[in-house]
DOBAMI-387162 format. One record per residue: residue number from 0; residue in three letters; x, y negated, z negated of N, C-alpha, C, O, CB in turn. Coordinates in steps of 0.2 Angstrom, whole numbers, plus 2048, in hexadecimal, padded with zeros to 3 digits. Glycine has a CB too. Example, Ala and Ser with C-alpha at 12.3 -4.5 7.8 and 13.67 -1.06 7.14 Angstrom:
<recs>
+------+-------+-----+-----+-----+------+------+------+-----+-----+-----+-----+-----+-----+------+------+------+
| zase | mimar | n_X | n_Y | n_Z | ca_X | ca_Y | ca_Z | c_X | c_Y | c_Z | o_X | o_Y | o_Z | cb_X | cb_Y | cb_Z |
+------+-------+-----+-----+-----+------+------+------+-----+-----+-----+-----+-----+-----+------+------+------+
|    0 |   Ala | 842 | 81C | 7D9 |  83E |  816 |  7D9 | 842 | 810 | 7D9 | 847 | 811 | 7D6 |  839 |  816 |  7D3 |
|    1 |   Ser | 840 | 80B | 7DD |  844 |  805 |  7DC | 840 | 800 | 7D9 | 843 | 7FA | 7D8 |  846 |  803 |  7E3 |
+------+-------+-----+-----+-----+------+------+------+-----+-----+-----+-----+-----+-----+------+------+------+
</recs>
This chain:
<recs>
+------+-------+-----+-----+-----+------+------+------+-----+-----+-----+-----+-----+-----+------+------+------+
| zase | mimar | n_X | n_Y | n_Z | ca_X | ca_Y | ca_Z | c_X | c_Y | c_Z | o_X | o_Y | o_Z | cb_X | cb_Y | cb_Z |
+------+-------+-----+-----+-----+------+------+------+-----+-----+-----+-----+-----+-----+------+------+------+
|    0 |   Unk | 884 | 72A | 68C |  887 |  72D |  692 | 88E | 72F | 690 | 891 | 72D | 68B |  886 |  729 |  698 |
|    1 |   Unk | 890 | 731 | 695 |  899 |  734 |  693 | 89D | 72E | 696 | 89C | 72D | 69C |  89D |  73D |  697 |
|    2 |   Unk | 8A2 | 729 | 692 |  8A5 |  726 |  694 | 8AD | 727 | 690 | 8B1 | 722 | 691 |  8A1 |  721 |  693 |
|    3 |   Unk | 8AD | 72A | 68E |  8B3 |  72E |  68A | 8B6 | 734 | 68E | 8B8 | 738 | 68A |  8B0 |  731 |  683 |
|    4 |   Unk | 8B7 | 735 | 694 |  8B8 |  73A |  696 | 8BF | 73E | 697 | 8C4 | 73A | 698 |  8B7 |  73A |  69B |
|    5 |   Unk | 8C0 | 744 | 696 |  8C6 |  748 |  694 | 8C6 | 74C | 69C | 8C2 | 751 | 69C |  8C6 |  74E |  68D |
|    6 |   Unk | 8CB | 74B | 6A2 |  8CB |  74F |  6A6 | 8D2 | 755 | 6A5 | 8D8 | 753 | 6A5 |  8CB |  74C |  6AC |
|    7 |   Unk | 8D0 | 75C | 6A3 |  8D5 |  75F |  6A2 | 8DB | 762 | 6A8 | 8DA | 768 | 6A8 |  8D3 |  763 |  69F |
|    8 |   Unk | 8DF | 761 | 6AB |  8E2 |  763 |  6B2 | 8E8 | 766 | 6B2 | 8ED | 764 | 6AE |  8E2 |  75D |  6B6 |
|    9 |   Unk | 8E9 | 76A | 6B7 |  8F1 |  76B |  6B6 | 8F2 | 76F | 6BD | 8F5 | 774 | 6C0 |  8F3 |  772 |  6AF |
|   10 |   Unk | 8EF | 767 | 6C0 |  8F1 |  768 |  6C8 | 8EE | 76A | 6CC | 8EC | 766 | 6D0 |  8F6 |  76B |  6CA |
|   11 |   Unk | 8EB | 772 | 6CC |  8E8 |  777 |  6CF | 8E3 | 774 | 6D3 | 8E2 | 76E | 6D2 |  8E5 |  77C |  6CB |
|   12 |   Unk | 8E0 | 777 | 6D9 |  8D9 |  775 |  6DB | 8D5 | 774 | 6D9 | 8D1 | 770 | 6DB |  8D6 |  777 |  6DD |
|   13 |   Unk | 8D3 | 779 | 6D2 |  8CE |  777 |  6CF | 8CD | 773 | 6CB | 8C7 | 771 | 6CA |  8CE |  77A |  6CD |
|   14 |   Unk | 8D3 | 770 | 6C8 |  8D4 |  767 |  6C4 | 8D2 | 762 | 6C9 | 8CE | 75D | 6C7 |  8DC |  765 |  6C3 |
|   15 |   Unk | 8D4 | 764 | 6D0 |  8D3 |  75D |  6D4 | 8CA | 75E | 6D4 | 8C7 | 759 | 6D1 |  8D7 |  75E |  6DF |
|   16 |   Unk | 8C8 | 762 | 6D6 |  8C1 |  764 |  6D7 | 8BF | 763 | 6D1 | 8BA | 761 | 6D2 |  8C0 |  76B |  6D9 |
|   17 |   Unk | 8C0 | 762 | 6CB |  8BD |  75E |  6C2 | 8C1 | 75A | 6C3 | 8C3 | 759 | 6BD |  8BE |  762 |  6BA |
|   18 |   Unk | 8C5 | 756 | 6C6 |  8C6 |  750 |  6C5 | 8BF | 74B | 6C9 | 8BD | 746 | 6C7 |  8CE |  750 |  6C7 |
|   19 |   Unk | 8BD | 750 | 6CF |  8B8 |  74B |  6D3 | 8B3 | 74B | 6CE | 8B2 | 746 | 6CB |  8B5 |  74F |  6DB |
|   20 |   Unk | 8B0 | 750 | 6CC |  8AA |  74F |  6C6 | 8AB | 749 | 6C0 | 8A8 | 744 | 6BE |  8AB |  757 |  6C0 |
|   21 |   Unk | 8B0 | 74A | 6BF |  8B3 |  745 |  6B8 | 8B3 | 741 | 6BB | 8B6 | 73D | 6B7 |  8B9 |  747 |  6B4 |
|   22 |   Unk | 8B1 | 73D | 6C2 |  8B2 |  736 |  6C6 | 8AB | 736 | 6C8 | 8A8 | 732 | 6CB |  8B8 |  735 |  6CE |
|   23 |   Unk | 8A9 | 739 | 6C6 |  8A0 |  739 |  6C6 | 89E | 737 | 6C2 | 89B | 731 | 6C2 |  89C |  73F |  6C6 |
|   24 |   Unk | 89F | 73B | 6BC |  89C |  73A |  6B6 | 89F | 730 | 6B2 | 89C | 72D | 6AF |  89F |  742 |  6B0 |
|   25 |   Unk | 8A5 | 72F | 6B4 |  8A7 |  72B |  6B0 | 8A3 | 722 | 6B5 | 8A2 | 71D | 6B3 |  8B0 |  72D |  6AF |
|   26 |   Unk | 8A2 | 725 | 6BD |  89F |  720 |  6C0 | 898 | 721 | 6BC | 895 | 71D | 6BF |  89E |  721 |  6C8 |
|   27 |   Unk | 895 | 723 | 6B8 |  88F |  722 |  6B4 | 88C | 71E | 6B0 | 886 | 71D | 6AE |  88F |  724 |  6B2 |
|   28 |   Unk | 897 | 71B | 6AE |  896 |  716 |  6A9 | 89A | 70F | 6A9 | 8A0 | 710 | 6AB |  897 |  719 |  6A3 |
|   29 |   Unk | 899 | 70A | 6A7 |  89D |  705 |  6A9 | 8A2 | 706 | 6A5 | 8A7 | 703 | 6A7 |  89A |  6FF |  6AB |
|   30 |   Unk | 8A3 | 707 | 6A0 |  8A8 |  707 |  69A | 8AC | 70E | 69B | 8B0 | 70F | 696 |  8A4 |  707 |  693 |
|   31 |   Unk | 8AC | 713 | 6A1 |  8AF |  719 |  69F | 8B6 | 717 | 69F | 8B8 | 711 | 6A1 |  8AF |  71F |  6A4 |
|   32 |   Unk | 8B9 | 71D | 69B |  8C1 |  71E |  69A | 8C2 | 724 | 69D | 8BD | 728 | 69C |  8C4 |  71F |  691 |
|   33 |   Unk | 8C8 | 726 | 6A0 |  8C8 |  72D |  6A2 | 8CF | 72E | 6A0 | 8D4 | 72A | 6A1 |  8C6 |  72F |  6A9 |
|   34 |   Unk | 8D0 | 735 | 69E |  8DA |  735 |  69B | 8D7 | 73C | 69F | 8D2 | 73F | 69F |  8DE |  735 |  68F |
|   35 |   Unk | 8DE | 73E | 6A3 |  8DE |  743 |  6A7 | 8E5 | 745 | 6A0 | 8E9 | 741 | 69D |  8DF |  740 |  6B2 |
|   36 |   Unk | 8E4 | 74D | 6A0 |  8E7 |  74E |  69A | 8EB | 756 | 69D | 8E8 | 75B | 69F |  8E1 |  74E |  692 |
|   37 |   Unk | 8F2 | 755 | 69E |  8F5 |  75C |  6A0 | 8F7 | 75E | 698 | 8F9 | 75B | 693 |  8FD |  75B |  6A6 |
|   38 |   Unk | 8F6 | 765 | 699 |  8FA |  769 |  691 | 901 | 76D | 695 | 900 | 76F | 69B |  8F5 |  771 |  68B |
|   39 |   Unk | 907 | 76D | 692 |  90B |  770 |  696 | 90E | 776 | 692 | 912 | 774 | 68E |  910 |  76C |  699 |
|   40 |   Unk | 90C | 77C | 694 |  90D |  783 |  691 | 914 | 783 | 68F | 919 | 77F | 690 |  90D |  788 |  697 |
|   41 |   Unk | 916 | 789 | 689 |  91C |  788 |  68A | 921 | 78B | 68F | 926 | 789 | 690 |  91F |  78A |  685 |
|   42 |   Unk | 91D | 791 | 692 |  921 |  794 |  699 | 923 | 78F | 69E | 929 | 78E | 69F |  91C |  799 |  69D |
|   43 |   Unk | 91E | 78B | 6A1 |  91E |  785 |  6A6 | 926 | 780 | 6A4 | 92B | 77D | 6A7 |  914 |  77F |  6A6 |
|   44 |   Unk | 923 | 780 | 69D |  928 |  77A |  69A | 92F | 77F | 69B | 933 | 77C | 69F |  927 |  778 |  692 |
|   45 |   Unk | 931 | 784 | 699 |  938 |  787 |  69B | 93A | 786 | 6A1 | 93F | 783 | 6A2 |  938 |  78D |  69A |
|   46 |   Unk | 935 | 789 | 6A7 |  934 |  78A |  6AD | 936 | 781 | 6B0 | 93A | 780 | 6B5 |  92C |  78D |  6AE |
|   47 |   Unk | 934 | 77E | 6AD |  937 |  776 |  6AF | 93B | 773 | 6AE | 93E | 76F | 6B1 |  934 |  771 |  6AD |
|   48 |   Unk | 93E | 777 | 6A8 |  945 |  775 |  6A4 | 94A | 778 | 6AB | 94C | 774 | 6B0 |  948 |  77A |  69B |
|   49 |   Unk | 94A | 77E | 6AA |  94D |  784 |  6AE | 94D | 77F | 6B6 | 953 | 77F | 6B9 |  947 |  78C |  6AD |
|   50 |   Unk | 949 | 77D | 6B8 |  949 |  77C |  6C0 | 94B | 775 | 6C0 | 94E | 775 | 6C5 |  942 |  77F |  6C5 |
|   51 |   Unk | 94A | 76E | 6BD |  94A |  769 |  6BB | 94F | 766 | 6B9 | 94F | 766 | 6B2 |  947 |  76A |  6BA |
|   52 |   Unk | 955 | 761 | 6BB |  957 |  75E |  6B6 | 953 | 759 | 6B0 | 94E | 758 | 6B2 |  95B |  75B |  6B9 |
|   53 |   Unk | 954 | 756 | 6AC |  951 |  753 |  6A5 | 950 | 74B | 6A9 | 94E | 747 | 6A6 |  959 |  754 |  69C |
|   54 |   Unk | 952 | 749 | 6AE |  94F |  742 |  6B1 | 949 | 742 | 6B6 | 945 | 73E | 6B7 |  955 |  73D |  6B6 |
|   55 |   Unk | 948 | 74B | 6B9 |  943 |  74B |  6BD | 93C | 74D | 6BA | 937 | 74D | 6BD |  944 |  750 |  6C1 |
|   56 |   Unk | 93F | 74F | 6B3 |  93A |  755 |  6B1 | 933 | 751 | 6AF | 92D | 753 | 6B0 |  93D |  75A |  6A8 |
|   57 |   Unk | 933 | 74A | 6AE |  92C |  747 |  6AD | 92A | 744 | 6B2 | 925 | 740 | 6B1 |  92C |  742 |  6A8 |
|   58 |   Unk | 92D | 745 | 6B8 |  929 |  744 |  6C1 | 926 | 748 | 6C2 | 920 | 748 | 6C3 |  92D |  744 |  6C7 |
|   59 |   Unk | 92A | 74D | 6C1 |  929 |  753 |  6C3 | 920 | 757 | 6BF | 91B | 75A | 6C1 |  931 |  756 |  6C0 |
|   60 |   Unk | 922 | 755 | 6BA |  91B |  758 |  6B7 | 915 | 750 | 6BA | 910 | 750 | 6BE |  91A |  759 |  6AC |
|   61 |   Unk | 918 | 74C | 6B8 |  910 |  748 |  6BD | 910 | 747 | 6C2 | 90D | 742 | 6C5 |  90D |  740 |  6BD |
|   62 |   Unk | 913 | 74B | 6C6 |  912 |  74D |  6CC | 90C | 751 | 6CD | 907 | 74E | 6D0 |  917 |  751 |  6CE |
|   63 |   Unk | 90D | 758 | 6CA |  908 |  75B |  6C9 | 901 | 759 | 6C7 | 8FE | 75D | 6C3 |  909 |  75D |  6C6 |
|   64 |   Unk | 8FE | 754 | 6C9 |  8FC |  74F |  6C6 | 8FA | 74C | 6CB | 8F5 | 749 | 6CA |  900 |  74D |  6C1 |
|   65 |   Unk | 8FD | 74C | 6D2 |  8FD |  745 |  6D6 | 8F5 | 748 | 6D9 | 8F0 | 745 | 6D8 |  905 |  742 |  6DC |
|   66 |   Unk | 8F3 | 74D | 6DC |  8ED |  74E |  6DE | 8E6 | 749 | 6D8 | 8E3 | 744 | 6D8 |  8EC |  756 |  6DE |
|   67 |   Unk | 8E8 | 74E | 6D4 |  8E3 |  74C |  6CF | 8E1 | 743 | 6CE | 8DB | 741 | 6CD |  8E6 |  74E |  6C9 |
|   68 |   Unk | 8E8 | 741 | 6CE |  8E6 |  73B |  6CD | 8E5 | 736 | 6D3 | 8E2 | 731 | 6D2 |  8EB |  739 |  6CA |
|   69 |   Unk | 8E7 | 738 | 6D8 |  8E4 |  736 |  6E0 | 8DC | 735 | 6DE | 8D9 | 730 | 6E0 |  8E6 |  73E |  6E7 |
|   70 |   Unk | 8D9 | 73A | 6DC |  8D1 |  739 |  6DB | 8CE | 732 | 6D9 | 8CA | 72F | 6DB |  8CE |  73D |  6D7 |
|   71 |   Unk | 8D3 | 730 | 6D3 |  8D0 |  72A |  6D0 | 8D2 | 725 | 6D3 | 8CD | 720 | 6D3 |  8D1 |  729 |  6CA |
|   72 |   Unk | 8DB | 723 | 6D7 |  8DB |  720 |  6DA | 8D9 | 71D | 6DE | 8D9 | 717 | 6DE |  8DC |  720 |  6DA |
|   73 |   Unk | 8D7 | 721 | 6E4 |  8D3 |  721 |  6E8 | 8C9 | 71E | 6E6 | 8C5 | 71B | 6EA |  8D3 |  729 |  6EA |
|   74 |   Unk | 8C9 | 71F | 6E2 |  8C4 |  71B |  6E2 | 8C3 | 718 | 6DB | 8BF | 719 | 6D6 |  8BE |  71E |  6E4 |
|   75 |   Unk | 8CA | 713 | 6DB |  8CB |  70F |  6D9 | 8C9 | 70E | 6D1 | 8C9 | 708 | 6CE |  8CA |  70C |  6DC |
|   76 |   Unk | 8C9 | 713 | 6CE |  8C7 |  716 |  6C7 | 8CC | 714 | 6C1 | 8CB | 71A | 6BF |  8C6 |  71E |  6C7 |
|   77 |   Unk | 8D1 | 712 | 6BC |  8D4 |  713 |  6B7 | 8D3 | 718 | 6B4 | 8CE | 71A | 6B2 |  8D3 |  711 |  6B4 |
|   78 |   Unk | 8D9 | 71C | 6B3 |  8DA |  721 |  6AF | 8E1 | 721 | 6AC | 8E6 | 71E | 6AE |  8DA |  726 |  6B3 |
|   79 |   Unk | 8E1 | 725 | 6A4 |  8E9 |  725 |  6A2 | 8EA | 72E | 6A1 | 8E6 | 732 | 69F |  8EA |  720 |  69B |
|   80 |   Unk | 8F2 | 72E | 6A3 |  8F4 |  735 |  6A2 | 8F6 | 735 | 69D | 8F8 | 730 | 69A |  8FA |  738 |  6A6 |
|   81 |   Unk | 8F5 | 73C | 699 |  8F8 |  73F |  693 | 8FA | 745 | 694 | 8F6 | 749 | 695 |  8F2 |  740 |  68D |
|   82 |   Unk | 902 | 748 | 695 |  905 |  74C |  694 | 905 | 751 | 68E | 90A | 74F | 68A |  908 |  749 |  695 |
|   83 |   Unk | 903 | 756 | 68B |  905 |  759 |  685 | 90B | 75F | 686 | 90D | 762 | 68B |  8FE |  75C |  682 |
|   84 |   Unk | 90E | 761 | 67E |  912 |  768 |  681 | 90C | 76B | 67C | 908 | 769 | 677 |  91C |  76A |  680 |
|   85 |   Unk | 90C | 771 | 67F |  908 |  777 |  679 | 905 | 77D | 67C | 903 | 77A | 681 |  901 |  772 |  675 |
|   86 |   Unk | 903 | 781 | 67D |  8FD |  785 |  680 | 8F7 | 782 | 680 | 8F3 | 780 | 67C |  8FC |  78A |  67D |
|   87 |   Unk | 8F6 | 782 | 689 |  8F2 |  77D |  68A | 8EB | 77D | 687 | 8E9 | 778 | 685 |  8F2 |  77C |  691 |
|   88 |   Unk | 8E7 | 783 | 686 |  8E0 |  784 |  682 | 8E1 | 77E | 67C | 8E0 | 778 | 67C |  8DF |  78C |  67E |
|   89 |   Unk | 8E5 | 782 | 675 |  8E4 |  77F |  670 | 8E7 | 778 | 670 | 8E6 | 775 | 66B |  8E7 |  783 |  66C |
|   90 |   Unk | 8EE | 775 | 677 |  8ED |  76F |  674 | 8EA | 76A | 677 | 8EB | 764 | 675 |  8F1 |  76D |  674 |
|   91 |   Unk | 8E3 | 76C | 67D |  8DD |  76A |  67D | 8D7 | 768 | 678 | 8D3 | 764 | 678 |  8DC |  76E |  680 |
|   92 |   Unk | 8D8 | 76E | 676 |  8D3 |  76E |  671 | 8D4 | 769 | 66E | 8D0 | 764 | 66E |  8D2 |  772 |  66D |
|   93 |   Unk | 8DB | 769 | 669 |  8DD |  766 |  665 | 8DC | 75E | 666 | 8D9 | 75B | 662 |  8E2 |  768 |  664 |
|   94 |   Unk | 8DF | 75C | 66B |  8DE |  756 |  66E | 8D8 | 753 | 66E | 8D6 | 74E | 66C |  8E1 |  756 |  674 |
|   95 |   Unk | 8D4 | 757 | 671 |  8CE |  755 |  671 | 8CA | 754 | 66C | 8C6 | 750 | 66D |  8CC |  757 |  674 |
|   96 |   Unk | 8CA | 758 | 667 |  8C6 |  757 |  661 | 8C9 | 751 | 65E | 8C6 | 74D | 65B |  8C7 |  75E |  65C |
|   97 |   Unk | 8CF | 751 | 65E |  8D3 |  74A |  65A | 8D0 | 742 | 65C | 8CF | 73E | 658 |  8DB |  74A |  65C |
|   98 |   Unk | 8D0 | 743 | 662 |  8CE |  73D |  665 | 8C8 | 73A | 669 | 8C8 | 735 | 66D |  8D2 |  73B |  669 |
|   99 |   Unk | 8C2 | 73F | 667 |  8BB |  740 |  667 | 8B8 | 73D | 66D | 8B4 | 739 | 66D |  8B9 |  73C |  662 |
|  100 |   Unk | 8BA | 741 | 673 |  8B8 |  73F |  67A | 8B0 | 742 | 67A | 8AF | 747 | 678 |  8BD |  742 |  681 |
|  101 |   Unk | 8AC | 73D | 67E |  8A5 |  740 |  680 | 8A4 | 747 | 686 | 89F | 749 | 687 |  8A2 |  73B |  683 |
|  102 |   Unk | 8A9 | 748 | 688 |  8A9 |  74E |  68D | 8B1 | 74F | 68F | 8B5 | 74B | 68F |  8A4 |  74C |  694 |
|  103 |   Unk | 8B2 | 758 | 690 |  8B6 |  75B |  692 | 8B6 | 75E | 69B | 8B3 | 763 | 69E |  8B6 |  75E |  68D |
|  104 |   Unk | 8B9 | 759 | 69D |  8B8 |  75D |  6A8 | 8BE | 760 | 6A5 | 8C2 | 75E | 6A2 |  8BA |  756 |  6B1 |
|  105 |   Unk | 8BC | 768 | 6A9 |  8C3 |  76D |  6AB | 8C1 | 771 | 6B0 | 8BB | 774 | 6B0 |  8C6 |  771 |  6A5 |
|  106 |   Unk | 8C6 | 773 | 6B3 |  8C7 |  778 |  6B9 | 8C6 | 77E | 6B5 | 8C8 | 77E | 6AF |  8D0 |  777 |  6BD |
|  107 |   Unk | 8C0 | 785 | 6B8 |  8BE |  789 |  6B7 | 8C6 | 78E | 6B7 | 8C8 | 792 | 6B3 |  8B8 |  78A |  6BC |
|  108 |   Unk | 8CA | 78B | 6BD |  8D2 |  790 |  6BC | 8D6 | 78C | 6BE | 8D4 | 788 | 6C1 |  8D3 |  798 |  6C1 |
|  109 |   Unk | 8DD | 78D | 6BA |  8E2 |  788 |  6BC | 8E6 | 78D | 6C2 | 8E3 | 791 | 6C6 |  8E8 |  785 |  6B4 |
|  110 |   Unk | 8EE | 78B | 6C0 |  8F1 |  78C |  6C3 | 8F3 | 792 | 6C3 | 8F5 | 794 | 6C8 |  8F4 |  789 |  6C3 |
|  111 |   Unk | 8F3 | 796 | 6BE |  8F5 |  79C |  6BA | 8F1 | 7A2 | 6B9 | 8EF | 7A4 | 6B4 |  8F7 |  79A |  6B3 |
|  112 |   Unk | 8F0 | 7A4 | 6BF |  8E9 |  7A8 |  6C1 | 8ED | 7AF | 6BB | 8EA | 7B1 | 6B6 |  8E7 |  7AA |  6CC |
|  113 |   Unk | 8F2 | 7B1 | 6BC |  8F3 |  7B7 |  6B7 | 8F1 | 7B8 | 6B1 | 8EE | 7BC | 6AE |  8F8 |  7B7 |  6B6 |
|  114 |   Unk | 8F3 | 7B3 | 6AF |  8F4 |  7AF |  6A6 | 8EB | 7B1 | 6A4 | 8E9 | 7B3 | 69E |  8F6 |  7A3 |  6A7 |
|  115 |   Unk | 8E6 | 7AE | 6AA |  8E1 |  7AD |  6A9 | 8DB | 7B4 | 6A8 | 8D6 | 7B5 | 6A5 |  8E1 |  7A9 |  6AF |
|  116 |   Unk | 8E0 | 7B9 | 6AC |  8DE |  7C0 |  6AE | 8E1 | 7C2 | 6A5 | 8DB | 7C1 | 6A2 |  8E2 |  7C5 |  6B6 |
|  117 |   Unk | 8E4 | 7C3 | 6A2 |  8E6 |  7C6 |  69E | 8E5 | 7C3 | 698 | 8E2 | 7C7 | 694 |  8EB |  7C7 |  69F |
|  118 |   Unk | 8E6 | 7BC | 696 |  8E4 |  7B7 |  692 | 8DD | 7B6 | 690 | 8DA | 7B6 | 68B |  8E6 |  7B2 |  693 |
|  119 |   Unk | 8DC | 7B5 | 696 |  8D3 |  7B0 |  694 | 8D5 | 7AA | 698 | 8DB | 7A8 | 698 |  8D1 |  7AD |  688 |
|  120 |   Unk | 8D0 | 7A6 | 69B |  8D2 |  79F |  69D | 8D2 | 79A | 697 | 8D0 | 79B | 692 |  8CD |  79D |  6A3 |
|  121 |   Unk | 8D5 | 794 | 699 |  8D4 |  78F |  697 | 8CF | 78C | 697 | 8CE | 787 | 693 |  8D8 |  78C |  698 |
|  122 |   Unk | 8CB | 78C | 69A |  8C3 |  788 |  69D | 8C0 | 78C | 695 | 8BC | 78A | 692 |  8BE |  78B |  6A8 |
|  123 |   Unk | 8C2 | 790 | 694 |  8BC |  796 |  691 | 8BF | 794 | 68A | 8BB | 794 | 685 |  8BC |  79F |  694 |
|  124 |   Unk | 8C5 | 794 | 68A |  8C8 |  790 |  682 | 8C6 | 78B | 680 | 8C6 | 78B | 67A |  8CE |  78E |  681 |
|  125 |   Unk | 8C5 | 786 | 684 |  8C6 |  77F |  684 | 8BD | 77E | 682 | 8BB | 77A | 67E |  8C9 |  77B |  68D |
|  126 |   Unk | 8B9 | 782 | 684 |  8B2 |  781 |  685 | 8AE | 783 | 67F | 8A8 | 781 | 67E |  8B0 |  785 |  68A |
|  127 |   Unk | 8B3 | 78A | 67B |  8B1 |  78B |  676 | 8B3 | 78A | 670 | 8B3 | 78E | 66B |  8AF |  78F |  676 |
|  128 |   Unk | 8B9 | 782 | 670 |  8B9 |  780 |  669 | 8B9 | 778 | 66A | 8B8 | 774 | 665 |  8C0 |  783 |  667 |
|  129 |   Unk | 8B9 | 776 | 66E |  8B7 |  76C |  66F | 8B0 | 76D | 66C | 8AC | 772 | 66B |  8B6 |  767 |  679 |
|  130 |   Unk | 8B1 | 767 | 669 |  8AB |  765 |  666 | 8A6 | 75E | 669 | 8A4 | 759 | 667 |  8AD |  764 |  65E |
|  131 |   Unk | 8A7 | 761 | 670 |  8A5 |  75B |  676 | 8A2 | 760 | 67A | 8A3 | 766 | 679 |  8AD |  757 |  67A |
|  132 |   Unk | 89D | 75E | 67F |  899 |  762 |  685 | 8A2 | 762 | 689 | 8A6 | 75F | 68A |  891 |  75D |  689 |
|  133 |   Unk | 8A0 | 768 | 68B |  8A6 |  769 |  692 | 8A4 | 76C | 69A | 8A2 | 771 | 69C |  8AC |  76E |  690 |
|  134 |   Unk | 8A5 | 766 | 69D |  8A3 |  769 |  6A5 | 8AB | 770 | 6A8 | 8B1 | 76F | 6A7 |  8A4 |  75E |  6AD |
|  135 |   Unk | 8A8 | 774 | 6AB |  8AC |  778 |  6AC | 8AA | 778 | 6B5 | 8A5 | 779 | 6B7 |  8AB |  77E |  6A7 |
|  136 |   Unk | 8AF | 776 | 6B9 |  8AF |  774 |  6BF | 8B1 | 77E | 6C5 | 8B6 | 781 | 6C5 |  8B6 |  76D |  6BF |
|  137 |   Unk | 8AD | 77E | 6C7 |  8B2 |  784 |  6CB | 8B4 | 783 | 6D3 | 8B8 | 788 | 6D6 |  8AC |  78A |  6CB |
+------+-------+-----+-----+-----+------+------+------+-----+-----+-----+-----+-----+-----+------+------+------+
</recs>
């Protein structure tokens, strides 16, 4: 079963909403791990510099964060945060191929609905290069 779980999030509703799945799936197993894993763009990251002083800026992003993680706490689950900088697709992927999780939870759309219209989503990046099954949540 998946006891290795990668929830990918970056706040949105749609993270919270795969964060609830990824508290599904990991109640499945008595041994789950769940790392709730933010990538932080380099736009967001200017954008934090820019609006942030340098003592807030790491509240400030697990903040973004505090829904998401409300889920597990609330039912009293373990989880650990992993912060990345990078474009969030490829340092998903990346991450995740490195450290060989049994499943990928991710929000169908983040925060960045533009990005998404023009780019491609990340759900759709993330899906076609892990080398793991991935739940795509909507």
């Amino acid at each position: 079963m998946f006891s290795h779980i990668l929830l990918a999030s970056d706040g949105s509703d749609h993270a919270v909403r795969a964060a609830e799945h990824a508290l599904q799936l990991a109640r499945l197993s008595e041994d789950s791990q769940i790392t709730i894993l933010y990538a932080i763009s380099g736009s967001t990251s200017k954008s934090d510099v820019l609006s942030e002083n340098a003592e807030n800026l790491s509240t400030v992003r697990k903040g973004r964060l505090f829904s998401t993680k409300g889920v597990f706490k609330k039912a009293g689950m373990n989880y650990e945060v992993k912060i990345l900088k990078g474009d969030p697709g490829p340092a998903i992927v990346q991450h995740v191929n490195e450290n060989h999780y049994d499943v990928v939870v991710i929000g169908s759309r983040g925060l960045n609905t533009f990005q998404e219209m023009v780019l491609g989503s990340v759900s759709h990046k993330v899906a076609k290069r892990v080398q793991c099954p991935v739940l795509i949540i909507k």
